[in-house]
FIGUPA-411882 format. One record per residue (C-alpha): residue in one letter; x, y negated, z. Coordinates in steps of 0.02 Angstrom, whole numbers, plus 32768, in hexadecimal, padded with zeros to 4 digits. Each point is the difference from the previous one (the first is absolute). Layout:
BEGIN
AXYZ...
//
This chain:
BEGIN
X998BBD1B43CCX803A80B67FEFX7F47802F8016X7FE07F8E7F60X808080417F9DX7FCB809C7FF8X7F507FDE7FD8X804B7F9B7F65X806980997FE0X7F6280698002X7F927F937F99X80847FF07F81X801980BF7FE5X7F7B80498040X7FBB80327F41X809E800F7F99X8051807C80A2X7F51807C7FF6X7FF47FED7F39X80D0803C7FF7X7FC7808D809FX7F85802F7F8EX807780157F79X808380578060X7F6E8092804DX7FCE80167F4EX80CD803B7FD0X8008805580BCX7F5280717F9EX8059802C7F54X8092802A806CX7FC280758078X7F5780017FCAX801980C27F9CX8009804780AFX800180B87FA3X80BF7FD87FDEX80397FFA80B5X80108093806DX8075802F8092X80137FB180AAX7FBD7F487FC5X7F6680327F90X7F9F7FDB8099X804A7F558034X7FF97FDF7F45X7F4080268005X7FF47F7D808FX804C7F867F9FX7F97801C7F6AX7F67800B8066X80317F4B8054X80337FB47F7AX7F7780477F95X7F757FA68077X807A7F56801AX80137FE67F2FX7F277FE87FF6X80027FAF80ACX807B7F767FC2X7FC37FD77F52X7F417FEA8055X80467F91808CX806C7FA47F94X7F5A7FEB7F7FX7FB17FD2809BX806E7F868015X7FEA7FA67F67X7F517FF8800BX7FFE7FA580B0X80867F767FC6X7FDC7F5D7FB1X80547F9C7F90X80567F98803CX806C808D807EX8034806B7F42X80C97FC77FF4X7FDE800A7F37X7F7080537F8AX8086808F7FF3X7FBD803A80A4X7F4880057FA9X805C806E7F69X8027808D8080X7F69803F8034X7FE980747F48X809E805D804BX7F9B8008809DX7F8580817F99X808A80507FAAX80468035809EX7F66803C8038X7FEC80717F58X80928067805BX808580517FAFX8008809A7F82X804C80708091X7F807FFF8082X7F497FDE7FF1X7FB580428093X806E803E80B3X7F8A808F802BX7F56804B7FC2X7F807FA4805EX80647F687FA1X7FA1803D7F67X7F4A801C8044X7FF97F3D8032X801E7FC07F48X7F4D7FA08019X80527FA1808CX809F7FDB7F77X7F7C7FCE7F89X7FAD7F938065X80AA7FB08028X801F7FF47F5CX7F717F887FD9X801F7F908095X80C07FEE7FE3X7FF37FE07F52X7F717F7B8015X80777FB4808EX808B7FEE7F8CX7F927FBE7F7CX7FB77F788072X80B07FCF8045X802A7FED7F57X7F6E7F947FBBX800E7FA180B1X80AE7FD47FD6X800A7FFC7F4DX80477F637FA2X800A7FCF7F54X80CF804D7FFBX802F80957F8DX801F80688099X7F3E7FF68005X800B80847F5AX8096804B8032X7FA4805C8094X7F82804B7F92X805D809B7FC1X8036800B80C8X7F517FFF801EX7FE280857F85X807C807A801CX7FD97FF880CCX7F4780177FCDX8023809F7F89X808A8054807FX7F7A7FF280A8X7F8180467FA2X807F80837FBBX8016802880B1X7F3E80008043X7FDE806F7F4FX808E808B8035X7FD17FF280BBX7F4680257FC6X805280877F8BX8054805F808CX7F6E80068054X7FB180AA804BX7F5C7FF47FADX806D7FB97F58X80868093801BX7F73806A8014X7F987FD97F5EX809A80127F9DX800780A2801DX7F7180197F9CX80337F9C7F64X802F808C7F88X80647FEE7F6FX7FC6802E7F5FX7FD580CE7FE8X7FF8801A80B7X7F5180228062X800D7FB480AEX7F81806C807FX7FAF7FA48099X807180378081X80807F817FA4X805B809A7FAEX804E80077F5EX7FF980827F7EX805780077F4FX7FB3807A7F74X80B280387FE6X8047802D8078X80C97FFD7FFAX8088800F8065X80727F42801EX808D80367F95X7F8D80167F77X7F987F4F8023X80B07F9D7FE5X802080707F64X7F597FD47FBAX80157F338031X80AA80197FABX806C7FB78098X80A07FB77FDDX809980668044X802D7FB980ABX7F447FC88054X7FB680B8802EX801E7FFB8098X7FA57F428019X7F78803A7F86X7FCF80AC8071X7FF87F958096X7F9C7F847FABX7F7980907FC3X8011805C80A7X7FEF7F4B805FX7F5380027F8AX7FCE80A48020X80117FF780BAX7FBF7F66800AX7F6180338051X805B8048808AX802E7F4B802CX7F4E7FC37FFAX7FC38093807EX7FAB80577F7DX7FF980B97FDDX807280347F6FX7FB380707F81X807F80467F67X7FFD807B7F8CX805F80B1806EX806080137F4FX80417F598003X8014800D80B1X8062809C7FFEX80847F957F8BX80147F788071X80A080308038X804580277F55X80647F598004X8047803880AEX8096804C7FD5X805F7FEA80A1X7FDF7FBC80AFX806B7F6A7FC4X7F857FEA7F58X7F5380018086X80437F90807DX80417F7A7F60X7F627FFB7F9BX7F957FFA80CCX807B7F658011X7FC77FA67F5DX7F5180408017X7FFE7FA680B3X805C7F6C7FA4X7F657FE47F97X7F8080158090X80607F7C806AX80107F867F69X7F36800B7FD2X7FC77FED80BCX80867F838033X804D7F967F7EX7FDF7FAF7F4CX804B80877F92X7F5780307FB4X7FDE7F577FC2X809C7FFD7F83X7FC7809F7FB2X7F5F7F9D7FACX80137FA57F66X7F987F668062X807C80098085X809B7FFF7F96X7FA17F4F7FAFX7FD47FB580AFX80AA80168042X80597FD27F6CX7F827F587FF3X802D7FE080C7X80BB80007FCEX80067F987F71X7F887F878066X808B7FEC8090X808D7FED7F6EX7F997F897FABX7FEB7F86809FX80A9800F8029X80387FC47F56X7F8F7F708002X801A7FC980BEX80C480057FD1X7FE47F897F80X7F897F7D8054X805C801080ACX80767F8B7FCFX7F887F6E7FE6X7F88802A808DX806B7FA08095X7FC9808F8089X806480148096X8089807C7FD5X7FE380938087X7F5580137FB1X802A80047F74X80908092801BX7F8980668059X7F6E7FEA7F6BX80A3804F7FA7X802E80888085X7F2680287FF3X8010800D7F33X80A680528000X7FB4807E8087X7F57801F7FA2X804F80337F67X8090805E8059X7F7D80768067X7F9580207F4DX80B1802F7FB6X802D808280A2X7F5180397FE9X802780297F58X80A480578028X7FAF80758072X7F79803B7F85X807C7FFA7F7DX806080908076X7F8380638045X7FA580A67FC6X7F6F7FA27FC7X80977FC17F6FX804180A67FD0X7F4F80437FE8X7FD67F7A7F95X80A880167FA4X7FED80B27FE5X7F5F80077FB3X7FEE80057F4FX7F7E7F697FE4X80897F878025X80467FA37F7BX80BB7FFC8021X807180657FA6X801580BC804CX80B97FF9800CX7FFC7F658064X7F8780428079X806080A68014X80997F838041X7F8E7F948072X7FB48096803EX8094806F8032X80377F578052X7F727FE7806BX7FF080B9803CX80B78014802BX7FD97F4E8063X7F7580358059X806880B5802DX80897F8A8053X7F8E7F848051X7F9480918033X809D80418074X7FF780638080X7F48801B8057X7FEF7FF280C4X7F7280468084X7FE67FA68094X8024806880A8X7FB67FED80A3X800D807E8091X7F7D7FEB8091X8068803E8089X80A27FA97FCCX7F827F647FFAX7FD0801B80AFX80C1801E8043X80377F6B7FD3X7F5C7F918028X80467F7D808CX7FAA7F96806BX804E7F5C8037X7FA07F458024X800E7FE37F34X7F9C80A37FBEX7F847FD18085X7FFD7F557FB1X7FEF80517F3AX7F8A8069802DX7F6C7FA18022X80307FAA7F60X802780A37FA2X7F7780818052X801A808C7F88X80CF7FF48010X7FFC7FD67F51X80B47FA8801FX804B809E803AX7FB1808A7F9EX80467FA97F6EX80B77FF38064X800880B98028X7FCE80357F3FX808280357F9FX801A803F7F61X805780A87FA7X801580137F4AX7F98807C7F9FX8070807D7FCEX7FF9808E7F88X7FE480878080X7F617F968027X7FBF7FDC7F5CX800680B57FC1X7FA98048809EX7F677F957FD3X800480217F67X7FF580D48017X7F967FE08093X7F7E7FA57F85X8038806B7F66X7FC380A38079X7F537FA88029X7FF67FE27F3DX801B80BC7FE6X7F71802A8075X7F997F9D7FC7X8022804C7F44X7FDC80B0803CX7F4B7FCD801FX7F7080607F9BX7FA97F8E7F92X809C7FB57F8AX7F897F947F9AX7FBA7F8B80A2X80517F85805BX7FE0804680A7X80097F5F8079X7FCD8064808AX807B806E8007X80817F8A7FCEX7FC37F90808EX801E807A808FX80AC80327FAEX80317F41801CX7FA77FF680BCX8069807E8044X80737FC4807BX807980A08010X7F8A806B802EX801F80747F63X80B6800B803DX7FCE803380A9X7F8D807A7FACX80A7803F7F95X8042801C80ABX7F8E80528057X7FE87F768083X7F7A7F957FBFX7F8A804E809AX80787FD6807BX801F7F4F7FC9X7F447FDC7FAAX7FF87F938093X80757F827FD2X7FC07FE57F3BX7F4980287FEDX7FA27FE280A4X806E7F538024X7FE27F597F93X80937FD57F8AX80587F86807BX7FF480948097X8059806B7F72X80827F7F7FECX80417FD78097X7FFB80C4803CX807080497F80X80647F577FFAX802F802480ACX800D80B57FEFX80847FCF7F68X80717F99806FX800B8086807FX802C80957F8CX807F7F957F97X804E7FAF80A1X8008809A8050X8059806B7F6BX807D7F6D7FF6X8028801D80B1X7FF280CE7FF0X80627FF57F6EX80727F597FFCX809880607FB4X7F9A80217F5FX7F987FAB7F78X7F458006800FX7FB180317F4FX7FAC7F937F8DX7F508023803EX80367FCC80B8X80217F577FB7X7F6E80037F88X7F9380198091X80307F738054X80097F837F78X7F4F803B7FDDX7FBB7FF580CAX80617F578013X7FB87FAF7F58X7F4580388030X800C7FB9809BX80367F457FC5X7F47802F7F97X7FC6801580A2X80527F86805DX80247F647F90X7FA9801C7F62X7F3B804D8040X7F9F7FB37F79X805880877F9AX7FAD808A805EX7F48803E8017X7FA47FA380A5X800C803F809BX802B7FD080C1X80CC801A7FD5X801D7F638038X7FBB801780B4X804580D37FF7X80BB7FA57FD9X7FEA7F858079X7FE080858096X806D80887FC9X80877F688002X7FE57FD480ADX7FFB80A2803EX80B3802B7F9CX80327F568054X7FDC803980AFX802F809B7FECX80C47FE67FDCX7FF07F6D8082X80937FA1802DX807680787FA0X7FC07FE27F5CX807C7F5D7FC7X809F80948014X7FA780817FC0X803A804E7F51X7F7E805E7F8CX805B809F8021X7FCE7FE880B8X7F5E7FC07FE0X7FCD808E7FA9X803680758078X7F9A7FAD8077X7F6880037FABX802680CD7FDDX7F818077808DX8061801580B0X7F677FE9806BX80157F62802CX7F547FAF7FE5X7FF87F597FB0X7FB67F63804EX7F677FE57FA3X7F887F737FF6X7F3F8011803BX7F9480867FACX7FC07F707F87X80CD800B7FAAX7FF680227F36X80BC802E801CX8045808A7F9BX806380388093X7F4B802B8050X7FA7804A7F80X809D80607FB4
//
């Protein structure tokens, strides 16, 4: 009996429950969706969630289409059912926010396109199989239309975002410019930023959203692994707009904005006239069904759930185009728009808007965090009981508790202006170079590869310690000063605890702890190597070495440990990639 039951249950809601799912992933996407607006502590749990919920929303919508096209006639509660299956392909258009959860996302836009053709022919033959001679026959149609144009809105910006795309981009010039084969830009003026926005005739309040925008254009080959080739006079300008570290790291943080919103998300859509038209047609299309299901509802005789939820599905198609709008409406791509000349509105009113939007985006910007991760705290407080035994076969890279043990410092002042000299000083060198009419790339390429070793050389010691940057791979470089760090700044705090350890002391470790979460959590940002089998035997070899003491062990004490006192450590065979071997 019970056994029944449920199957009648299941039968009964089986469609509307994955059709209002479907629904409810789609608002979980505009919500969290804009991952670039979470940072801190949960921006990685968020990412899960996003990442889950971002393979769930197409999962659903096919299964539930799926669904539909299995069942027969006579086991459809009403021809409402029939009527969702158009929000079925709206769902599966995706929201504004997120288009694609990672790169590789992008270079499988065939397989989207493919998948667009089958789904829509599915929901076309569900609806022809079930159609009837009702008005909610027509009503469907501008349904059908507006999931049609907002899948193939996505499968268009997927194929957009593209590397080959991204890449050929680079090479579309606008008018006066002479694009060379290396996909480098050059202007027959050249001129410094200030002056561009002068010329365009900016309105007061979007320079700093208008540099980023022609920097984010100007760089853009840099993003598409191509060799950038400039003008040195324009080059030697490009910090002109730079007028504190404060200035850089804003205009970087707008610049990023825009990379993250062409690669992952919708935004470049709604800056086309065609775009504007499509979205504006797929709104009006919902609104227009709505109106005419509310008024032929009444004399349909449907069972009443379905009909709220064919409600709750037009109510929620029209509110996620509105949020959509809203968060275009308040992003940079807005105030760029807004402060361009061309527009039509009214200069004053734009000033207003404008001033709005920036001082929004100052406040929502609030204060920036860098993930921390320490290798040998990592190791301290590693414990192994019947349960981590258990997670680890399921988690074999410890993704679970490299992610626990990360935590994050605000990026202070101190911070921001140190890289901003230290780059400012490579900037200068590079200046001082003979030929002031050539964009040396060369030279301006070794300036960028060094990894300290100019420092050292400042110092005298870059013989003594050439070991440790040039004849080592980047991840070997890594993990030896990152250890080397949390000895010398454990060790002063314990030398010195009655006193205050200078700002370098601290920027030193913020900077060794956030390249090794690179290292350690986030590789893919790194050049190729073997770091991930060098960190996994220099941890096991840390591990052993503190032994049984390491749960009571403080960082003070683990340092000092680690300092020489000829006691040998217990290392692994000869065939060990640990740091603590090789130096």
């Amino acid at each position: 009996m019970f056994s029944g039951l449920v199957e009648e249950l299941w039968i009964k809601w089986e469609l509307p429950g994955m059709v209002v799912l479907s629904l409810l992933l789609q608002f979980l996407l505009v919500g969290f969706g804009n991952r670039q607006r979470y940072q801190g502590r949960w921006s990685p749990y968020v990412a899960m969630l996003v990442w889950s919920t971002y393979l769930l929303a197409d999962w659903v919508a096919t299964v539930a289409l799926s669904a539909l096209l299995k069942a027969k006639k006579h086991d459809l509660n009403s021809e409402l059912v029939v009527f969702w299956a158009p929000f079925l392909l709206l769902h599966l258009g995706g929201p504004h926010t997120i288009s694609a959860y990672s790169l590789a996302d992008n270079e499988i836009w065939l397989r989207y396109l493919f998948g667009l053709v089958i789904q829509v022919g599915v929901a076309i033959y569900v609806y022809i199989k079930f159609r009837t001679n009702s008005t909610l026959t027509y009503i469907a149609i501008p349904i059908f239309m507006a999931g049609i144009t907002k899948y193939a809105e996505r499968v268009w910006i997927l194929r957009a975002a593209s590397h080959k795309q991204f890449s050929n981009s680079v090479f579309s010039s606008p008018k006066g410019a002479t694009t060379k084969s290396n996909g480098s830009t050059s202007s027959p003026l050249p001129q410094t930023l200030d002056d561009y926005l002068k010329h365009r005739k900016v309105i007061e309040g979007g320079e700093s959203v208008h540099k980023a925008f022609c920097l984010f254009k100007m760089f853009k080959p840099l993003f598409s692994d191509l060799r950038l080739r400039i003008f040195r006079k324009l080059s030697n300008n490009l910090l002109s707009p730079f007028n504190s570290a404060e200035d850089a790291f804003t205009l970087v943080h707008i610049e990023l904005g825009f990379l993250y919103d062409v690669l992952y998300t919708k935004a470049t859509i709604m800056q086309e006239k065609v775009g504007l038209i499509l979205r504006s047609i797929c709104l009006l299309s919902t609104f227009a069904a709505l109106i005419a299901f509310s008024i032929t509802v009444g004399k349909s005789g449907y069972p009443r759930e379905d009909i709220s939820i064919t409600y709750v599905l037009l109510g929620g198609a029209i509110l996620l185009d509105i949020f959509s709008a809203i968060s275009h409406a308040l992003s940079s791509w807005t105030i760029l728009w807004l402060t361009n000349p061309s527009k039509l509105v009214s200069k004053f009113a734009c000033q207003r808007i404008v001033s709005w939007l920036v001082l929004r985006n100052a406040e929502k910007k609030g204060r920036v965090s860098m993930a921390q991760h320490s290798l040998i705290d990592y190791c301290l407080k590693v414990k192994t009981s019947k349960w981590t035994t258990i997670l680890s076969v399921l988690d074999t890279e410890d993704i679970v508790g490299k992610l626990w043990w990360t935590t994050w410092e605000e990026v202070n002042w101190d911070l921001k202006k140190f890289i901003y000299s230290n780059l400012q000083e490579k900037f200068e060198r590079y200046q001082n170079s003979d030929d002031e009419n050539v964009f040396n790339y060369d030279l301006l390429q070794d300036i960028l590869k060094e990894r300290g070793d100019h420092v050292l050389q400042s110092y005298g010691l870059k013989v003594e310690f050439k070991w440790s940057i040039n004849d080592v791979e980047f991840s070997h470089s890594i993990l030896a000063w990152h250890i080397a760090t949390f000895i010398l700044f454990y060790d002063d705090h314990k030398r010195y605890s009655g006193g205050v350890l200078g700002s370098y002391c601290q920027i030193s470790k913020l900077l060794s702890d956030y390249m090794m979460y690179l290292l350690l959590v986030q590789p893919l940002m790194l050049p190729k190597g073997i770091g991930r089998v060098r960190i996994k035997d220099t941890r096991v070899e840390v591990i052993r070495y503190y032994g049984d003491k390491s749960s009571s062990m403080s960082n003070k004490d683990a340092a000092s440990a680690l300092l020489p006192s000829g006691n040998e450590l217990p290392l692994l065979s000869t065939e060990s990639k640990s740091v603590l071997r090789d130096g």
